[in-house]
N, C-alpha and C positions, 0 to 999 in steps of 0.2 A: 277264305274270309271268316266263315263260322258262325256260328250263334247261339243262342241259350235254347236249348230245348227242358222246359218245363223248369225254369230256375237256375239250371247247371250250366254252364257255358259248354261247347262242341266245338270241333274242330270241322263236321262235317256244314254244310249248306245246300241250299234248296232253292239254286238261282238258275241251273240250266234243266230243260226241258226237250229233248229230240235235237240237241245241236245249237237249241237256239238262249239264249240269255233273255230272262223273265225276270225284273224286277220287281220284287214282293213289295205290297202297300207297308203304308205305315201306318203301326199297329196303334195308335194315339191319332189319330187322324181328324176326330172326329172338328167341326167347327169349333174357333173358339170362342166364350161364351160374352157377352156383353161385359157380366160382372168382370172376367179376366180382363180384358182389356182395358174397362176404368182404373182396374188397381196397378196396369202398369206403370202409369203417370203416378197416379194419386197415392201409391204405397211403392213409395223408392227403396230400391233393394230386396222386394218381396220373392218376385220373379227374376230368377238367373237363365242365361243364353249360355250353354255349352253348345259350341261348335267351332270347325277345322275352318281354317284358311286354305288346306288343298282342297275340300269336296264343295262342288258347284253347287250344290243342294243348301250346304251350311251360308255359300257365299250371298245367298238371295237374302236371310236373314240376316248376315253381318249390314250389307246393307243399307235395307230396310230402317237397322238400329242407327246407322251414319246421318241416311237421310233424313229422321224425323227426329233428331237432337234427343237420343235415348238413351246416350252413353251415361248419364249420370243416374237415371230412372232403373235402368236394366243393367246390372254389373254381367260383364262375361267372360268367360271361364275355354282358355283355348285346347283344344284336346287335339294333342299330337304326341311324337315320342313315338317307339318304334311299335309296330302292330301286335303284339305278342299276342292278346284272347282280343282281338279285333282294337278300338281305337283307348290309347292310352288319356286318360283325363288331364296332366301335368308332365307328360314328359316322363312318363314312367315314375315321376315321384307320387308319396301318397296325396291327397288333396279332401279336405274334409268337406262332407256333404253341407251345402247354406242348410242352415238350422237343425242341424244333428252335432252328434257326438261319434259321428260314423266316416273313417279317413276309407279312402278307395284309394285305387290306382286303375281301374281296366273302368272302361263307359259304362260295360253291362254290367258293374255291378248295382249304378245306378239301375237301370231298370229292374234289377230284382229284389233293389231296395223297396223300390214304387209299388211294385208287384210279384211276391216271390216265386208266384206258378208259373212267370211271364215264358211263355216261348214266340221267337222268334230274333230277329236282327237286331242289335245295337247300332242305331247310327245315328247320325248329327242332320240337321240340329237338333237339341232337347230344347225345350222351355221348361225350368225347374220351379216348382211352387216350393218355394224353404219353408212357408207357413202349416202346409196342408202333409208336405212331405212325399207332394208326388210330380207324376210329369203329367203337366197340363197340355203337350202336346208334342209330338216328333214329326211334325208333319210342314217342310219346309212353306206348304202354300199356304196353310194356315197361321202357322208364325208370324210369315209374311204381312199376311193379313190382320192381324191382331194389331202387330206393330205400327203400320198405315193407319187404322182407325184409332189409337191410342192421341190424348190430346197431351204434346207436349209440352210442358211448359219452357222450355226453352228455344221455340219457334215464335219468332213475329206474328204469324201469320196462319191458319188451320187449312195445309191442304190435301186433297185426296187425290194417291193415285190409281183411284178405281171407281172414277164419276161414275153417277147414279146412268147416266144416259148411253154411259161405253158397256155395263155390264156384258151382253151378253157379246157384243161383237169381242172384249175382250176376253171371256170366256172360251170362244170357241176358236180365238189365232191361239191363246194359252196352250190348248188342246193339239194344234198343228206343229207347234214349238216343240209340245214335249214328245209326241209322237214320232217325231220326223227328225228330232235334232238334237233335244237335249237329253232325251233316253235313247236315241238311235244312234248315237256315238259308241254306249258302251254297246249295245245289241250289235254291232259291230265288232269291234275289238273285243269282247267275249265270246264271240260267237266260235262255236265249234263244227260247223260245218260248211262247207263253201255256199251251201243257197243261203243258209242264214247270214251268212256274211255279206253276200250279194244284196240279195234285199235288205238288210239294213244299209247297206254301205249307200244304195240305189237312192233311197230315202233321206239319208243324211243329206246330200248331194243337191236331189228335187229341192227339199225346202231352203238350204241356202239360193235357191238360185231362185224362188218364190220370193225371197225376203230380201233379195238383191233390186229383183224388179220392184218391189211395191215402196220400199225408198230413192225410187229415181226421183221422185220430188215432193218428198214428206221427208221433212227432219225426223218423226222419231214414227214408231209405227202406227201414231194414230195422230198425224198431220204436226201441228207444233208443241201440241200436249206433250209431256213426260207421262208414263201409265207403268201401273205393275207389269205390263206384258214387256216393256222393255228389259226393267230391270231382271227377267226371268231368263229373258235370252240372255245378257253382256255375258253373264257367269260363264254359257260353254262357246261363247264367241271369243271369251278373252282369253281361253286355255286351247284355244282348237290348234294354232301352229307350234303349241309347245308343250304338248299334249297328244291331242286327237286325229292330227296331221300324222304321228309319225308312231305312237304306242298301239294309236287303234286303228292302222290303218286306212285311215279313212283320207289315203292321197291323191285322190285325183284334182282338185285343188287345195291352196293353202288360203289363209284367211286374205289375206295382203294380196291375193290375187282378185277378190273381189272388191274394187274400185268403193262403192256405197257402204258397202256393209264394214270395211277397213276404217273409214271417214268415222262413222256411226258409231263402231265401237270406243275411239280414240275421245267422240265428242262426250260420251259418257262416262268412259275415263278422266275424264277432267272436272265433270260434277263433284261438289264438296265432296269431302270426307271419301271418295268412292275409291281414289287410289292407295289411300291406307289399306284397304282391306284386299289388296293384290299385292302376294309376294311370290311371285314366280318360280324364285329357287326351290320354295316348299311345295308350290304345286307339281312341279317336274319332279324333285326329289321322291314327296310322297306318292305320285302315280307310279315313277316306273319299279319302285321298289317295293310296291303295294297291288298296283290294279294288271288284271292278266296275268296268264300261267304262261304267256307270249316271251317273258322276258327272266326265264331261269338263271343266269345271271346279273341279274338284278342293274344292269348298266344305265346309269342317266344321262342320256341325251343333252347333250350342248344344246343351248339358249339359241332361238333362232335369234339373228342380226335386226331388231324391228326398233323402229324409232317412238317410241309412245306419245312423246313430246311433238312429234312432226303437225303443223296445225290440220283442223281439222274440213277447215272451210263450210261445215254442214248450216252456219247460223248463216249463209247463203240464200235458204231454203226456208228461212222463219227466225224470228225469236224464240227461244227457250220460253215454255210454259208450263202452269201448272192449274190444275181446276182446283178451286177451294171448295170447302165442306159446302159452303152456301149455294152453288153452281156458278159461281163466277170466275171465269178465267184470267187472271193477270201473266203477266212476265216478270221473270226472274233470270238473276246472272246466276249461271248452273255453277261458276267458284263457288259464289260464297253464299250460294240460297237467298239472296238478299231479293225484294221486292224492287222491279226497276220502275220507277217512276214515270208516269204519263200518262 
């Protein structure tokens, strides 16, 4: 994979530990800051979103941007193209920094733009400050979060999906998601030893089938609300059968085998804007040709047979909701975000 030690890009990395696959924090993590998030809305074009349509990390921020009408607020910049010094900004073309006179081609060199001592990982997403000329944050949950609080002006309506009264409950499923499922996938399929494989694989396995029971009769995972904790999970829910099912091992069931959580994912797939930002070919492309030493010849695995379109039946279980800044909850048609009436 590789990364920049002290400026200079490597080919070496510092992601296994005794057998087992440790995912290094991100190095921009920190909260993002009030001031940030006013000037997403309120300075159109300031902040730029580099990020991949294959990596599930980049996919929570894409989003994010879908569902808070930010496409015209936040321009974004898709970094793909082949991996040569980790992710390419344009497709291997050059691509000039928002508010420079500095054309790139590889991700990292934005970060040693920001900061030229920088060591560690290049990865998606950035949040670009064109103005200041740095990265205001690489840090998927915070992006996230910025984004959600950002008041868009081209929404009806101001709502939050991180109600003041879910914090911590949603906090701590967050916690269980990533532990168990959305970093236990790769801790799996990287893993180089058979107990580390075990127990992550063990793990993956436990929380789907936690998250299978607690939607037997809650539309989303905090009853009819929509919340950040969902939108965290769809990303490695929607790549598990053509992905994580078959690259990382992790088959002892496939997604479609799980009745609720199949339903759940399909019902979120059909929220506005959500299924733009799922292209499958790239995500199967870029994993198997990119992620694990598992697959030295680089083969892409055939699309599994799955119907996306198949309905969902989940609005069975409730109306689609969402809590507003204010604390009030209305309903909404998860098409077209629109407020439903009554």
């Amino acid at each position: 994979m590789g990364m920049i030690i002290q400026g200079t890009w490597s080919e070496q990395d510092q992601i296994i530990r005794d057998g087992t696959y440790v995912r290094p924090s991100s190095a921009f993590d920190e909260a993002i800051p009030d001031a940030v998030v006013n000037a997403l809305a309120q300075e159109p074009g300031r902040y730029h979103l580099i990020a991949s349509l294959s990596c599930q990390w980049s996919h929570r921020a894409l989003i994010l941007r879908q569902l808070k009408r930010l496409e015209s607020q936040v321009p974004l910049q898709l970094a793909h193209g082949p991996r040569l010094e980790g992710y390419a900004v344009n497709g291997g073309e050059k691509w000039r920094v928002p508010g420079s006179d500095l054309d790139i081609q590889h991700l990292h060199q934005l970060y040693t733009f920001s900061d030229d001592g920088f060591t560690g990982r290049s990865t998606v997403p950035v949040l670009w400050d064109s103005q200041t000329q740095s990265i205001a944050s690489n840090s998927s949950a915070a992006i996230m979060r910025a984004l959600d609080a950002a008041l868009s002006p081209a929404l009806d309506f101001d709502f939050s999906l991180r109600p003041n009264e879910l914090h911590e409950e949603i906090d701590a499923l967050n916690a269980v998601i990533y532990d168990g499922l959305a970093n236990g996938v790769y801790r799996a399929g990287f893993a180089e030893s058979q107990d580390a494989y075990d127990v992550a694989v063990g793990e993956v396995f436990d929380t789907l089938d936690h998250l299978e029971k607690r939607l037997a009769s809650s539309r989303y995972l905090f009853g009819n609300i929509i919340t950040e904790a969902d939108w965290r999970l769809f990303p490695t829910l929607v790549r598990f059968d053509h992905v994580y099912y078959v690259l990382h091992k992790c088959a002892r069931h496939r997604l479609v085998d799980y009745p609720r959580l199949w339903a759940y994912t399909r019902d979120l797939f059909a929220w506005r804007g959500v299924k733009d930002t799922v292209d499958f070919d790239i995500i199967r492309h870029a994993s198997y040709t990119n992620d694990t030493s598992s697959n030295a010849n680089r083969i892409v695995a055939i699309a599994p047979d799955i119907n996306w379109s198949e309905p969902h039946g989940r609005d069975a279980l409730g109306p689609a909701q969402v809590a507003l800044r204010s604390g009030e909850v209305v309903e909404v048609d998860p098409g077209t975000l629109a407020r439903v009436a009554g």
